[in-house]
TORMIDO-296923 format. One line per field, with one value per residue: residue number from 1; chain; residue in three letters; z, x, y of N, C-alpha, C in turn. Coordinates in pm, 1 decimal, decimal comma. Example, Ala and Ser with C-alpha at 12.3 -4.5 7.8 and 13.67 -1.06 7.14 Angstrom:
pos: c(1;2)
unit: c(A;A)
code: c(ALA;SER)
nc3: c(780,0;708,0)
nc1: c(1319,0;1285,0)
nc2: c(-569,0;-225,0)
cac3: c(780,0;714,0)
cac1: c(1230,0;1367,0)
cac2: c(-450,0;-106,0)
cc3: c(780,0;787,0)
cc1: c(1320,0;1290,0)
cc2: c(-330,0;3,0)
//
This chain:
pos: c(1;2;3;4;5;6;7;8;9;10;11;12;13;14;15;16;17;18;19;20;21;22;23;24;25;26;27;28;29;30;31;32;33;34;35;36;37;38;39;40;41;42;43;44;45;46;47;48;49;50;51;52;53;54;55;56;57;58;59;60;61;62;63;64;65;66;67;68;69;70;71;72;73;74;75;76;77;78;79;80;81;82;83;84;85;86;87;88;89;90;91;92;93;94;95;96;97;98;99;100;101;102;103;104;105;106;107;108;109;110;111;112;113;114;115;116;117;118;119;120;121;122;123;124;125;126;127;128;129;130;131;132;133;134;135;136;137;138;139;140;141;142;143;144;145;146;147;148;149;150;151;152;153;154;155;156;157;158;159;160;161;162;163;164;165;166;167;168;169;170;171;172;173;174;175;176;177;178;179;180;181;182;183;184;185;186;187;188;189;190;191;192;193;194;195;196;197;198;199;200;201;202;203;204;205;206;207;208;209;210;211;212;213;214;215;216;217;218;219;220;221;222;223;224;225;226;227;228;229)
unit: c(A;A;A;A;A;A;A;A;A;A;A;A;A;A;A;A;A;A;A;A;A;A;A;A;A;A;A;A;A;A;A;A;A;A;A;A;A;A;A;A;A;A;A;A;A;A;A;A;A;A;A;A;A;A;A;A;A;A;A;A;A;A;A;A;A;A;A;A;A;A;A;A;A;A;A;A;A;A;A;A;A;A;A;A;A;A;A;A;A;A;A;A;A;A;A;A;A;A;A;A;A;A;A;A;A;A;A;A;A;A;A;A;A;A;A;A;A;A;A;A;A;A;A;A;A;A;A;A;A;A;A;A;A;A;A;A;A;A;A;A;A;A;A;A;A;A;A;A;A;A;A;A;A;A;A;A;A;A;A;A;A;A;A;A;A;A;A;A;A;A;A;A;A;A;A;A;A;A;A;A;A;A;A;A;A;A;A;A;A;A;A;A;A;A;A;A;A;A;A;A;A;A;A;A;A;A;A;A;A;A;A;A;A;A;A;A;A;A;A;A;A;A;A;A;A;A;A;A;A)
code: c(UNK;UNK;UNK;UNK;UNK;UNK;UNK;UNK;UNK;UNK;UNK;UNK;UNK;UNK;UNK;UNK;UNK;UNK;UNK;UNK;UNK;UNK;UNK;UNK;UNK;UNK;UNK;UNK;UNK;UNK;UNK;UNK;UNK;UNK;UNK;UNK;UNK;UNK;UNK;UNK;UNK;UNK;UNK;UNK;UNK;UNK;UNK;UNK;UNK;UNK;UNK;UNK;UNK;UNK;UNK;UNK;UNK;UNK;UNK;UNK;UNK;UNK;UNK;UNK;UNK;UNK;UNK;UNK;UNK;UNK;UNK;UNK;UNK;UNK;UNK;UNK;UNK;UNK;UNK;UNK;UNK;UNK;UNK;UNK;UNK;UNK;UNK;UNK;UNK;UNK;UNK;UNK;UNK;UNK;UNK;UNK;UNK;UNK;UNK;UNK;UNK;UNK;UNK;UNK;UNK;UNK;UNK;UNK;UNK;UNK;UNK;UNK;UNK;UNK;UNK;UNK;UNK;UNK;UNK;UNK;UNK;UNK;UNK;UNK;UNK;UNK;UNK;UNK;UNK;UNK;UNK;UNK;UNK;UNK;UNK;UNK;UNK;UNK;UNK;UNK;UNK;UNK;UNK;UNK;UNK;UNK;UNK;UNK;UNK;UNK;UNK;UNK;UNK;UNK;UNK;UNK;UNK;UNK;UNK;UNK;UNK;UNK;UNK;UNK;UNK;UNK;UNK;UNK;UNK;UNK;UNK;UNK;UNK;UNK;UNK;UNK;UNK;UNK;UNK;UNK;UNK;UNK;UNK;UNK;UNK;UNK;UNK;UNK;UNK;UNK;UNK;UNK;UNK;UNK;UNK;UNK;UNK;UNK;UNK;UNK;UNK;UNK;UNK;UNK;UNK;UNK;UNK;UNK;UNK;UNK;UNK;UNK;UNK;UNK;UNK;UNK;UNK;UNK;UNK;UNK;UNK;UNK;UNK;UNK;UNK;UNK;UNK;UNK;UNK)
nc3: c(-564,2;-538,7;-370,8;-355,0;-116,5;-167,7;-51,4;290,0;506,2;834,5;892,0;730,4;544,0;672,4;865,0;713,6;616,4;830,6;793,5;529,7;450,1;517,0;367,3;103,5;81,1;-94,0;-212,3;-141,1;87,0;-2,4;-7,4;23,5;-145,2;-261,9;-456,9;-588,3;-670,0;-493,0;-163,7;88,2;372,7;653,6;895,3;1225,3;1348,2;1232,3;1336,9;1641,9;1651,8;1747,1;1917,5;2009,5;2063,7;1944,7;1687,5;1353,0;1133,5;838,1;743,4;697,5;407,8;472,4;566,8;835,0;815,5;593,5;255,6;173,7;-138,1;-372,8;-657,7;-984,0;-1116,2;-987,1;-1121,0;-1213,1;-1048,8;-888,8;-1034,4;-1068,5;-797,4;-825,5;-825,4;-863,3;-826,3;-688,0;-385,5;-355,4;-135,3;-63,7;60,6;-61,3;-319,7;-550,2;-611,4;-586,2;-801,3;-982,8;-960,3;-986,3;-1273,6;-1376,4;-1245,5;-1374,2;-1649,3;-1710,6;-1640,6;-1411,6;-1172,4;-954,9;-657,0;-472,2;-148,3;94,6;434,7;592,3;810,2;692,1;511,5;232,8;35,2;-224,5;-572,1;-562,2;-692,9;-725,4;-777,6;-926,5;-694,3;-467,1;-136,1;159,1;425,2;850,2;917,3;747,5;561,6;313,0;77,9;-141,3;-510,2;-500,0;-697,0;-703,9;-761,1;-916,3;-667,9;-430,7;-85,2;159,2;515,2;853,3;986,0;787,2;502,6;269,4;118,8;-34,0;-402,4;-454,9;-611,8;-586,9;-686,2;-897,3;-704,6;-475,2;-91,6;203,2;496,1;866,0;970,6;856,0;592,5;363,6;152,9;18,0;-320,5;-368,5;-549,2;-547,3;-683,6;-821,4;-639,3;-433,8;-61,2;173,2;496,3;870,3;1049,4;886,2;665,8;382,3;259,8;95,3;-220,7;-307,6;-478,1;-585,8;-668,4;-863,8;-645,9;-432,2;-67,2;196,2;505,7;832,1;1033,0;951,5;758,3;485,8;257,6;36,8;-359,9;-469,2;-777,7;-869,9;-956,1;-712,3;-418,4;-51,6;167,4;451,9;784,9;964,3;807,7;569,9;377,3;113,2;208,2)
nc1: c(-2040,8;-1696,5;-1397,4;-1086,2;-780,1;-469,6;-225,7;-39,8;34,9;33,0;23,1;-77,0;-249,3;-397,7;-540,4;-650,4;-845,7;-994,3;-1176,2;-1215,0;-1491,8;-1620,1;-1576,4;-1636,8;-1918,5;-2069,3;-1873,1;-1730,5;-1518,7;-1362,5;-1149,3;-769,6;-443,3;-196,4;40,2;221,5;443,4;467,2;340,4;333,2;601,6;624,1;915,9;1033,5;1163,7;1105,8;818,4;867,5;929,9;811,2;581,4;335,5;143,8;-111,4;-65,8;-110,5;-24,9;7,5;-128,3;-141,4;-334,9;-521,4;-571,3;-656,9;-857,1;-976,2;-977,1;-627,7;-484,3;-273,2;13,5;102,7;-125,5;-309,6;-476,1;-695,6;-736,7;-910,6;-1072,2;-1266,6;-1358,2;-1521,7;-1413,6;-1386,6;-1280,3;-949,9;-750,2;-442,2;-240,4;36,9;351,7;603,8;724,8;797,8;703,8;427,4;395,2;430,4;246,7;-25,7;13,1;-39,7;-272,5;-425,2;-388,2;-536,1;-816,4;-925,8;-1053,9;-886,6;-945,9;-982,7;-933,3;-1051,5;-1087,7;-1353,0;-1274,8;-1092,2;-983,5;-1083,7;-1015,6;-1184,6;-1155,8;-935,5;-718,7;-771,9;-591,0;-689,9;-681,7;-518,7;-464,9;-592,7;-544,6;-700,6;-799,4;-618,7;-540,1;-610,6;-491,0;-683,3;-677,0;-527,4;-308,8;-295,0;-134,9;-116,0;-215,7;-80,2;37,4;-122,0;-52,5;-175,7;-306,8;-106,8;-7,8;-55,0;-28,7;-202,9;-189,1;1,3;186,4;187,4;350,2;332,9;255,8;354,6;495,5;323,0;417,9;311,2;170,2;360,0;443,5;354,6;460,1;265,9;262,1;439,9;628,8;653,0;818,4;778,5;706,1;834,0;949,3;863,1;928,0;826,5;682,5;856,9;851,7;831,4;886,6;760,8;693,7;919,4;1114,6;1086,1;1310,5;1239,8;1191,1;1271,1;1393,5;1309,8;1411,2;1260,5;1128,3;1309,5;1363,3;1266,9;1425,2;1531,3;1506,3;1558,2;1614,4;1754,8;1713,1;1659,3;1771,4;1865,2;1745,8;1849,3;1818,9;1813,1;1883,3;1750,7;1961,2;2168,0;2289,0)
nc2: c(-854,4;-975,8;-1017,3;-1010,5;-991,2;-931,7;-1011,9;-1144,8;-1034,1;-941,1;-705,5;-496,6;-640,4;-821,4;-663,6;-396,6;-625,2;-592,4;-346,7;-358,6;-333,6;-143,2;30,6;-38,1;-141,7;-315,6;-522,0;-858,2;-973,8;-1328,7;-1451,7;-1469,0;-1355,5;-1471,4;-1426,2;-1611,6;-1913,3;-2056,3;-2189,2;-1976,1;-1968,4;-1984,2;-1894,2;-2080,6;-1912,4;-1627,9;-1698,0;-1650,9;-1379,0;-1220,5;-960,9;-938,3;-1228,7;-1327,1;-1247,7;-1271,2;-1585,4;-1751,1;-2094,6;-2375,9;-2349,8;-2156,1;-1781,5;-1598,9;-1743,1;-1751,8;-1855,6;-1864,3;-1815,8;-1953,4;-1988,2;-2102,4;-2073,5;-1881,0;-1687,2;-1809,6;-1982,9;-1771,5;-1644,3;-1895,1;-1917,6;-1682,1;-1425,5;-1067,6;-824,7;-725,4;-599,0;-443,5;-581,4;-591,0;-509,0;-444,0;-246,1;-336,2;-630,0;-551,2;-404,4;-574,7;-775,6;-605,9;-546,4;-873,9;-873,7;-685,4;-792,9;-944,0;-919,4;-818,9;-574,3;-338,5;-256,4;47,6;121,0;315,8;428,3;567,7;749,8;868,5;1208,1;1347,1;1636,1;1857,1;1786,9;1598,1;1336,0;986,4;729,1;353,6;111,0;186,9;205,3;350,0;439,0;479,1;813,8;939,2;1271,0;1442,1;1706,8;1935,7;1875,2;1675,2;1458,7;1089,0;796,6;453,4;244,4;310,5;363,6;462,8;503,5;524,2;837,2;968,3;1256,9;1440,5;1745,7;2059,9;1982,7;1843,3;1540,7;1228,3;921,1;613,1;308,1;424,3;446,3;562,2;579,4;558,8;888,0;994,4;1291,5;1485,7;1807,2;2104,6;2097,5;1948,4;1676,3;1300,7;1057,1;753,5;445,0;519,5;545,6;717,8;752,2;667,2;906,4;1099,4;1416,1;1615,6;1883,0;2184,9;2210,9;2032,9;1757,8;1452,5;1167,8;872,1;520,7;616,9;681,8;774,3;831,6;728,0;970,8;1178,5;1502,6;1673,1;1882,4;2014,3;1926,5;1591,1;1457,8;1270,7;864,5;594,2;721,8;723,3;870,5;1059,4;1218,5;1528,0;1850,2;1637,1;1480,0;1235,1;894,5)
cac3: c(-618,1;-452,8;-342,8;-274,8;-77,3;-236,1;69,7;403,6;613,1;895,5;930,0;640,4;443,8;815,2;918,0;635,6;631,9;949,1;776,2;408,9;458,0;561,6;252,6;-13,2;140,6;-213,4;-199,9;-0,3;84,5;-4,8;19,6;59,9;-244,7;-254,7;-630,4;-626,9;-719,4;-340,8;-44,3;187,2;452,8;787,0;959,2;1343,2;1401,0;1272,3;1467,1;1781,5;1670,3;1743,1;2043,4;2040,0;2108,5;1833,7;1564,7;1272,7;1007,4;698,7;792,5;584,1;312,8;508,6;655,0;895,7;806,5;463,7;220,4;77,2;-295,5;-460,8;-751,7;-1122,3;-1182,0;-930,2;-1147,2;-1239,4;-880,1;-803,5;-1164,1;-1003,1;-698,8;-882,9;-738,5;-959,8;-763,5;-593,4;-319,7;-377,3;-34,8;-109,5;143,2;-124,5;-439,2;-689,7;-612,0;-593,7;-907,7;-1082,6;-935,0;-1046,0;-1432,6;-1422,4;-1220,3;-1548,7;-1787,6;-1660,5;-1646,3;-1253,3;-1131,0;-833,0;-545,1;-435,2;-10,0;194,0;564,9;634,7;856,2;590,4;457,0;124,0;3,5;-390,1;-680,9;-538,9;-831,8;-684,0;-871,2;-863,9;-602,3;-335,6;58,9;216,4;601,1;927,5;953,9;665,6;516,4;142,1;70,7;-300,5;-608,9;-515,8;-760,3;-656,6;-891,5;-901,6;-570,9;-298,0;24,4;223,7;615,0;909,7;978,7;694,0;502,3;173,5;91,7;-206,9;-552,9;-428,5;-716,4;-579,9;-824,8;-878,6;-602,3;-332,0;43,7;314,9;618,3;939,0;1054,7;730,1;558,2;197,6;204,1;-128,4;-469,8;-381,8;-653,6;-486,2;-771,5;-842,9;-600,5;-320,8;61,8;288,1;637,4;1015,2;1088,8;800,9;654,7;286,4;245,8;-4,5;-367,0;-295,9;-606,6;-531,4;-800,8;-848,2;-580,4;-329,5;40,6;366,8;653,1;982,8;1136,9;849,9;710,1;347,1;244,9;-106,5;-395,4;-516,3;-839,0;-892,6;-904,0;-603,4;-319,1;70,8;224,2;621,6;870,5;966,5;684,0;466,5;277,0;59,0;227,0)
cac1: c(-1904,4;-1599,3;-1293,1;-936,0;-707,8;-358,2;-71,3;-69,3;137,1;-84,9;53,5;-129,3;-339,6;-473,4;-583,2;-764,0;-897,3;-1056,7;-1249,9;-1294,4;-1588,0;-1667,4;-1515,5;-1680,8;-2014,1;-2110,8;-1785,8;-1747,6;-1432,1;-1352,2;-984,5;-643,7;-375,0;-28,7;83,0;385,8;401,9;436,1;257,0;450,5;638,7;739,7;990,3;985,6;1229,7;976,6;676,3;869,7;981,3;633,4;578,3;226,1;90,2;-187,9;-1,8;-176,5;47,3;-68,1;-159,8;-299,5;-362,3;-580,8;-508,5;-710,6;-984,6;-1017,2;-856,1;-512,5;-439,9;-125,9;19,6;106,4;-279,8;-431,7;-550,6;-802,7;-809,3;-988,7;-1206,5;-1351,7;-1466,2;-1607,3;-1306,6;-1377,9;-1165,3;-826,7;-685,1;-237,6;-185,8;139,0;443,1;744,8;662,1;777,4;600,6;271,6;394,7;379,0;79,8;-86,6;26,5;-95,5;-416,8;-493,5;-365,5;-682,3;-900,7;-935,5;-1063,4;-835,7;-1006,0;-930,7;-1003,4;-1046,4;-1119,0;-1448,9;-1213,7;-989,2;-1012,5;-1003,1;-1093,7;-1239,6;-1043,0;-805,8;-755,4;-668,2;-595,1;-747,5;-552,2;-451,1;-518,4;-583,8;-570,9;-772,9;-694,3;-527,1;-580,0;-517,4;-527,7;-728,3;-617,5;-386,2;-303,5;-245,2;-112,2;-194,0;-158,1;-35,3;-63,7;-104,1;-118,3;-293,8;-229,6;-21,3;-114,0;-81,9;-84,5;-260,4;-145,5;112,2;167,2;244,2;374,1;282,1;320,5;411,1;463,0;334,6;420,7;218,2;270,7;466,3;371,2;397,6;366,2;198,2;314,9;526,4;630,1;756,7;839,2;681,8;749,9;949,6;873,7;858,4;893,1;735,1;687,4;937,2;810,2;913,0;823,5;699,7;753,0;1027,2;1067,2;1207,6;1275,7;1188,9;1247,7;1325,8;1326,5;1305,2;1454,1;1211,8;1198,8;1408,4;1294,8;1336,2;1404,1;1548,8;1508,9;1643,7;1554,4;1818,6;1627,1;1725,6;1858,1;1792,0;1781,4;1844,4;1867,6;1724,8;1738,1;1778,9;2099,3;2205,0;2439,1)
cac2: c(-858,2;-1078,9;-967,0;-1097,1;-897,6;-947,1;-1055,2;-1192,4;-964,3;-898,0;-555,7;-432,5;-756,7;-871,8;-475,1;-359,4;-690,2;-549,5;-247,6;-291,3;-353,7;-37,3;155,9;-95,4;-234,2;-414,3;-631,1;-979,8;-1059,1;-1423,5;-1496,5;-1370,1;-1404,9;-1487,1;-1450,1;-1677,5;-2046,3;-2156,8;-2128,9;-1924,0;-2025,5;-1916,8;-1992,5;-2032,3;-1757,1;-1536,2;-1700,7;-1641,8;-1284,4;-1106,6;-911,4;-1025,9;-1350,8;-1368,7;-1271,4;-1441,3;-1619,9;-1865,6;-2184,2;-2490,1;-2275,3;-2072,4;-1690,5;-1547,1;-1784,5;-1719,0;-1918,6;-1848,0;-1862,3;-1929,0;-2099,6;-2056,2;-2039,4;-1837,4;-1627,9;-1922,8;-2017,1;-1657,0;-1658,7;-1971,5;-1841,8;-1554,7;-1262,8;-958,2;-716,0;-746,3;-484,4;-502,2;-485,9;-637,8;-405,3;-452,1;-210,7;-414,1;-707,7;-506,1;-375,7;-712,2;-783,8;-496,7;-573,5;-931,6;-887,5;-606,3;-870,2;-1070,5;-872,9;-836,4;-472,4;-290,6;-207,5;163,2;89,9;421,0;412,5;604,8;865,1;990,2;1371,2;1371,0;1744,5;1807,5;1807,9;1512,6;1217,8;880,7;546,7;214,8;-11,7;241,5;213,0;492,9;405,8;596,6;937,8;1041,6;1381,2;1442,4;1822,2;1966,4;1909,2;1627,1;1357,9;993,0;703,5;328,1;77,7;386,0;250,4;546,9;461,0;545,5;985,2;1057,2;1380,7;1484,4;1839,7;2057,1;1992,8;1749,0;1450,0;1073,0;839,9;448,3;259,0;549,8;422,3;705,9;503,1;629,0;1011,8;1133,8;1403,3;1569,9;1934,2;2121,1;2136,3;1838,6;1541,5;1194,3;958,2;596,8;339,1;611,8;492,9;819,2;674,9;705,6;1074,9;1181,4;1545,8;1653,7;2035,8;2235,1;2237,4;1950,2;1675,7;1308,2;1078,3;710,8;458,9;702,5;566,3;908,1;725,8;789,2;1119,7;1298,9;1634,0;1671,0;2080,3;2021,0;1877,0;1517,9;1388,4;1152,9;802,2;514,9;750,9;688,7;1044,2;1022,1;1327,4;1651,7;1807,1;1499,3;1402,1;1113,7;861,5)
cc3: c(-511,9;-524,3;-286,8;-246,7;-108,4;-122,7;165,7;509,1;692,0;965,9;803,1;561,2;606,1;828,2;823,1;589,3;718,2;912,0;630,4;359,5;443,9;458,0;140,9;40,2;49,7;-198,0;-117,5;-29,8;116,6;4,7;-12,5;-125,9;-209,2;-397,0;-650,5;-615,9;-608,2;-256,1;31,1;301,0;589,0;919,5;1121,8;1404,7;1408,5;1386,5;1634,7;1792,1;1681,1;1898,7;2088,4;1967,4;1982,1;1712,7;1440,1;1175,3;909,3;741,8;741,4;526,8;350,4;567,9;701,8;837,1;668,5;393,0;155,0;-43,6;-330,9;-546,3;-898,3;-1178,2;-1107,2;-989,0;-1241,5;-1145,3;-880,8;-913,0;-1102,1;-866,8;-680,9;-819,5;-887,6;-949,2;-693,1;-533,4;-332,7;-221,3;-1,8;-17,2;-13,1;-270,3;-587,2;-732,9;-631,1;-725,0;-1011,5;-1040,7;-954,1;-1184,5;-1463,7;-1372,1;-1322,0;-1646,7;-1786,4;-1658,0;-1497,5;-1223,4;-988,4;-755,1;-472,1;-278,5;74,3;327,9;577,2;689,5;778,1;537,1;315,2;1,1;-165,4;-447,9;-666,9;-629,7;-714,8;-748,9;-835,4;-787,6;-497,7;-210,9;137,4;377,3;710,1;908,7;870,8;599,2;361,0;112,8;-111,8;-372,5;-585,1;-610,6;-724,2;-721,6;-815,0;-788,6;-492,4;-205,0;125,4;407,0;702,7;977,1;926,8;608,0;399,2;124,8;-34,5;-318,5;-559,1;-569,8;-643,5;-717,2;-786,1;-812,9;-462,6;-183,9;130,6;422,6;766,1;968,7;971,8;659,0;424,4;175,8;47,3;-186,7;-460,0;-454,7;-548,4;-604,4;-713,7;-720,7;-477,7;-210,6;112,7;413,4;736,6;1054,9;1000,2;742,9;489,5;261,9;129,8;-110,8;-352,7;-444,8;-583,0;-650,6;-719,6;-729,2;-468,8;-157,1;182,9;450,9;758,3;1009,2;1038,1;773,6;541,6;294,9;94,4;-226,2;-483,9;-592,5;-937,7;-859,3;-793,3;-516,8;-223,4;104,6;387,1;718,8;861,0;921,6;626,2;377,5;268,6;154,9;138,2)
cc1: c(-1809,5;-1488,9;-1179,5;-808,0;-564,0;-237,7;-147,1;34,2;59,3;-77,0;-34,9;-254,0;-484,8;-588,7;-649,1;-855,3;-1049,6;-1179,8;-1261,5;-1414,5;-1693,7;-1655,8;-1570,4;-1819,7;-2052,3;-1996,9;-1821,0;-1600,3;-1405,0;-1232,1;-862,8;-546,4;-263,3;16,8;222,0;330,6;410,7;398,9;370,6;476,6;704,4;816,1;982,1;1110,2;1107,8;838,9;743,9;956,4;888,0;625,7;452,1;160,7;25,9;-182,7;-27,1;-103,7;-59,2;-61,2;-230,4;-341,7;-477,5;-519,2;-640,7;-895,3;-1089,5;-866,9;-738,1;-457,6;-312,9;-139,0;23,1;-37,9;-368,6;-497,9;-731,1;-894,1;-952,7;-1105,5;-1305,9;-1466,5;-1509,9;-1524,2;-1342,1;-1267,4;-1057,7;-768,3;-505,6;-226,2;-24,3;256,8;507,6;648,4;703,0;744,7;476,6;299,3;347,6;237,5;1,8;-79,1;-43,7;-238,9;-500,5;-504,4;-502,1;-758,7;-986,6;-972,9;-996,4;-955,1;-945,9;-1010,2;-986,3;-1140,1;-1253,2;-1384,8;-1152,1;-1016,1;-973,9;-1086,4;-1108,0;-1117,9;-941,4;-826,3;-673,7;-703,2;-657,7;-604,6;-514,3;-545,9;-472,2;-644,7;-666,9;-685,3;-601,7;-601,1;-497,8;-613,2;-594,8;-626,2;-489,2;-377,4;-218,0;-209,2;-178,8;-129,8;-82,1;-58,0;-16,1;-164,5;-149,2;-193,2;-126,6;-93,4;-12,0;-140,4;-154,9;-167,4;-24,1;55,0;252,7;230,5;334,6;345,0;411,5;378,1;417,5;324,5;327,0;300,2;342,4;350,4;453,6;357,4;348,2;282,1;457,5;507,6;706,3;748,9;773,1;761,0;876,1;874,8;891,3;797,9;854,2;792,7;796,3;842,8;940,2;836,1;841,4;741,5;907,6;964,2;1153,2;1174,5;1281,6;1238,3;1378,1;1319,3;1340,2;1323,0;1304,9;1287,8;1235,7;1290,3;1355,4;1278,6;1450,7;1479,4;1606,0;1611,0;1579,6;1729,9;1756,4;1789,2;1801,6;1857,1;1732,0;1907,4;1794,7;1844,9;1833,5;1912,1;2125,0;2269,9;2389,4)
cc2: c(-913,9;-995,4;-1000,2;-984,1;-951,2;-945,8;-1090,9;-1146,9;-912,6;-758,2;-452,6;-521,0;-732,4;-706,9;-409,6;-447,0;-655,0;-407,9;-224,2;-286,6;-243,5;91,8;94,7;-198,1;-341,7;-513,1;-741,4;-1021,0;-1202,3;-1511,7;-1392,3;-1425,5;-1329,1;-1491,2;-1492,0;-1837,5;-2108,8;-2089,9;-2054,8;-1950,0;-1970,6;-1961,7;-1976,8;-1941,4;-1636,3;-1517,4;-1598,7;-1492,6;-1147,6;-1056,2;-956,7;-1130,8;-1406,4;-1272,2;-1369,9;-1429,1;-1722,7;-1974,0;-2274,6;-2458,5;-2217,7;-1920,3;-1631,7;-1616,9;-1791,1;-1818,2;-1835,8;-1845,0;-1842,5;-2041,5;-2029,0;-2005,6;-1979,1;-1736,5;-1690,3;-1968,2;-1902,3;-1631,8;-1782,0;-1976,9;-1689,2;-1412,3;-1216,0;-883,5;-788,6;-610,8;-561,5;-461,6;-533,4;-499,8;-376,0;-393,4;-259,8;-528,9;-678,1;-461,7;-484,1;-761,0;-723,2;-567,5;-701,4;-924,8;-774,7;-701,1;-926,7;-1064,2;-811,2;-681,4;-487,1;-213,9;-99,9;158,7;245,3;469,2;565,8;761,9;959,2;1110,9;1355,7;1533,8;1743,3;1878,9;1709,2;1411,4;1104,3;730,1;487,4;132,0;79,4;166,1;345,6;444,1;541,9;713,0;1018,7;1116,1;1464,0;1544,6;1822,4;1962,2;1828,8;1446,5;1219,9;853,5;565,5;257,3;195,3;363,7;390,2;516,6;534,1;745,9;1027,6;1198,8;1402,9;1635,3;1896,3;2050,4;1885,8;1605,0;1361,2;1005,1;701,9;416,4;310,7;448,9;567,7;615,6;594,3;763,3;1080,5;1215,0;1451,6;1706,1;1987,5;2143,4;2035,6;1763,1;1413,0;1100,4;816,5;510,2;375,1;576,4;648,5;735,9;736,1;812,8;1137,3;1310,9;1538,4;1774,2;2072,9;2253,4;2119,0;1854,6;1580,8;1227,6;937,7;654,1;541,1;670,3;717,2;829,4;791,5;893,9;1191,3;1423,3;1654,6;1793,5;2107,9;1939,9;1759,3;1430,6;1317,5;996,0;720,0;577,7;703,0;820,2;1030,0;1190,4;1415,6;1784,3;1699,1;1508,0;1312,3;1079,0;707,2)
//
């Protein structure tokens, strides 16, 4: 079975690039996909805004050595060179969102990638399309929706419910019988404690502690403990 990992942000596409191997041995990954009608482009601000050196961008419609796909028809492109599966590793959740909907329309199976290290104790449900990075620990009985990109020592307590398209950036944490709505980022080392409930498109600044509940959708909740601004 062939496999196309869905972006080229080498903070997330590049890096599980590096070990899905290891979470899906039957797969072969065969190229990267860009699901927009042009190749993508970067500009040399960016190149020269990397702290390190070999920093790999897109290049001649190759990334990291694998080809690139884009274009009104890549979902033809990737039928051609036999892609079954696609991982969304797509950052921005409502791009992975659309990408999710047409790579279903198509018939395309999601690739659910989880790093060898991760804890994931019984009774936990988790979608097709997540990433579940090293090190994370997802307590019983916890339910996880479609395309969650959970990264490397975040933690997930029991009974806790993520919604479609959940960020857990590295180091945060969800403590039990927590809800975070569809498509909510919780950021680096943020903490939302127990029995808390966040609605849709919810964003935890870094660091912040979140002790209530807020399940108004679109807030950004910043501070220890957390409040709107």
């Amino acid at each position: 079975m062939k496999l196309a990992i869905a972006g080229f942000h080498e903070g997330l596409a590049g890096q599980v690039s590096s070990w899905v191997s290891l979470s899906s041995p039957s797969l072969e990954l065969v190229c990267f996909l860009h699901p927009h009608d042009e190749e993508p482009l970067v500009s040399s601000s960016a190149k020269s805004n990397r702290a390190n050196s070999r920093f790999v961008f897109p290049n001649a419609g190759f990334y990291r050595q694998f080809p690139l796909i884009f274009g009104k028809d890549w979902s033809l492109q990737l039928k051609a060179l036999g892609v079954s599966h696609i991982l969304p590793s797509i950052p921005d959740s409502v791009d992975r969102a659309e990408l999710v909907k047409t790579a279903l329309l198509n018939n395309f199976q999601l690739l659910t990638a989880i790093h060898p290290s991760s804890v994931i104790l019984p009774g936990s449900q988790i979608a097709p399309g997540c990433i579940i990075e090293p090190n994370v620990y997802i307590g019983f009985d916890v339910d996880i929706g479609i395309a969650c990109h959970l990264h490397a020592g975040c933690q997930v307590d029991h009974n806790s419910v993520l919604g479609d398209f959940v960020t857990l950036n590295p180091r945060a944490v969800v403590a039990g019988n927590s809800l975070i709505g569809s498509r909510s980022c919780i950021n680096l080392g943020a903490c939302v404690s127990n029995s808390v409930k966040l609605g849709e498109n919810t964003t935890v600044a870094a660091g912040a502690i979140v002790l209530r509940s807020y399940t108004q959708p679109d807030l950004r909740l910043f501070g220890i403990p957390a409040v709107p601004r």
